[in-house]
C-alpha positions, 0 to 999 in steps of 0.5 A, spaced: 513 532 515 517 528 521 517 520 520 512 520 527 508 524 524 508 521 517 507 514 520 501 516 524 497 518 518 500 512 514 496 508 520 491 511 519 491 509 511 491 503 514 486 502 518 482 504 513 480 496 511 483 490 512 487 490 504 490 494 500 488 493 492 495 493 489 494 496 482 497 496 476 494 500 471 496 499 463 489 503 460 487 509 463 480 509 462 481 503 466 482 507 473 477 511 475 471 506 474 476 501 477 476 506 483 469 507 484 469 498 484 473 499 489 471 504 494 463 502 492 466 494 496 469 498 501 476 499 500 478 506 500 485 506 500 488 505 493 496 503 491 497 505 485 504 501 482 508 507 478 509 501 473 506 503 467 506 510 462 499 512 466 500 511 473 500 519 474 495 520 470 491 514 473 493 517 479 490 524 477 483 520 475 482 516 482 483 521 486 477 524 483 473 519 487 468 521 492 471 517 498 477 514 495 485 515 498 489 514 492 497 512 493 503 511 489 506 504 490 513 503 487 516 510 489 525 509 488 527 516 486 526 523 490 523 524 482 518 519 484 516 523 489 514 528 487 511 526 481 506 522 485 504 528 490 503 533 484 499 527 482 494 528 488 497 521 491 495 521 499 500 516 500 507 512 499 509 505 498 516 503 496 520 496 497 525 498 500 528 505 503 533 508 502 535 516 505 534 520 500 528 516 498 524 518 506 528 525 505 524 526 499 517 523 502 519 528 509 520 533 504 513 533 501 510 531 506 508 525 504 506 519 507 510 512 506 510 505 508 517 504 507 519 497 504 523 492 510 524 485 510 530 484 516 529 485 523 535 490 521 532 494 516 526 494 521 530 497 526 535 503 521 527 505 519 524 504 526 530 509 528 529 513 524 522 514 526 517 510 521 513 505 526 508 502 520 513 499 515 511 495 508 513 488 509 515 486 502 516 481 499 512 478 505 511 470 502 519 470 499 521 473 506 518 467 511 511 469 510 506 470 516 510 467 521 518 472 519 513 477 521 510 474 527 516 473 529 520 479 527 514 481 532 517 479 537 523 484 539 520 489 535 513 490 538 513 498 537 512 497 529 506 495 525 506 492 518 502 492 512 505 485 508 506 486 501 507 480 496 505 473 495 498 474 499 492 471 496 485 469 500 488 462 501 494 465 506 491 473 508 487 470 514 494 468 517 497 474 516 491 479 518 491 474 525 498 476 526 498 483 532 503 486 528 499 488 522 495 493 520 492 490 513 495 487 507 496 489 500 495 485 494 493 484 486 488 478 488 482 483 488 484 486 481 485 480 477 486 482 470 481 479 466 475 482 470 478 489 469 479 487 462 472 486 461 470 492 465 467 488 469 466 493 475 461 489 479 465 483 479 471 487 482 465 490 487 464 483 489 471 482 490 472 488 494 467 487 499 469 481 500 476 483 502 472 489 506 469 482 510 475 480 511 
């Protein structure tokens, strides 16, 4: 897979819905009712953090979901890559990018969302051929506005900011032209997912969907 041809399809995960749930899943039997929450409230597009000692697992689980597009977040080794790909993980995100990371998602024909932060590093990834990046951390990095003015220059890549965003701020950065959606935790907050409380999430998701 080429990187025009992966960020094609990176778009399109990302046109999906207006947020990406960023989740952190620490008790497998969490992960597949958890997707099912989410998908159910309208977003389908899943990150899943390589974080924890069941993330692959957690991988395998909702990528059973019926209408689910699940991906592995956190990807820093080649190893990572193709753990998640074995997984069932339709897509990648990582925080940063480095060559044999993009060479190992090309290889498996992985989808990426590579992780910049400066207009240098938007450039070496545009040069390559990535035009969906992750922008992360986006609230460390400047926020809203970094990213509208990096913009500016650079109007053939789109983002998917990550870090730090929340309903009190996500409205700035879906205003933005240059984004194509966000990811964020807020729509899987722990005490709701330690009660099982599925109905809560749904609610959430949708909310998210409406957004």
């Amino acid at each position: 897979m080429t990187p025009v041809e992966a960020s094609a399809q990176a778009r399109e995960i990302c046109q999906l819905a207006p947020v990406i749930p960023v989740i952190t899943i620490t008790d497998l039997a969490q992960a597949r009712p958890l997707a099912e929450a989410l998908v159910a409230g309208g977003l389908p597009a899943l990150e899943v953090t390589l974080r924890t000692p069941v993330a692959l697992d957690a991988i395998r689980d909702m990528a059973e979901v019926d209408g689910g597009v699940v991906g592995a977040g956190t990807l820093l080794t080649p190893a990572d890559v193709a753990a998640a790909k074995a997984a069932g993980a339709r897509f990648g995100v990582s925080p940063g990018a480095t060559d044999r990371l993009l060479e190992a998602c090309e290889a498996e024909a992985l989808p990426l969302l590579p992780g910049a932060a400066t207009a240098s590093e938007v450039m070496a990834l545009l040069e390559r051929g990535y035009t969906v990046q992750k922008f992360f951390p986006a609230e460390a990095s400047g926020g809203a506005p970094a990213l509208k003015a990096i913009g500016a220059p650079l109007p053939q890549v789109s983002f998917c900011p990550t870090g730090g965003i929340s309903l009190a701020n996500v409205r700035a950065y879906l205003d933005a032209p240059n984004v194509l959606c966000v990811g964020g935790s807020w729509v899987v907050p722990g005490d709701l997912v330690a009660k099982g409380d599925w109905a809560g999430i749904t609610a959430l998701a949708r909310e998210a969907a409406d957004l």
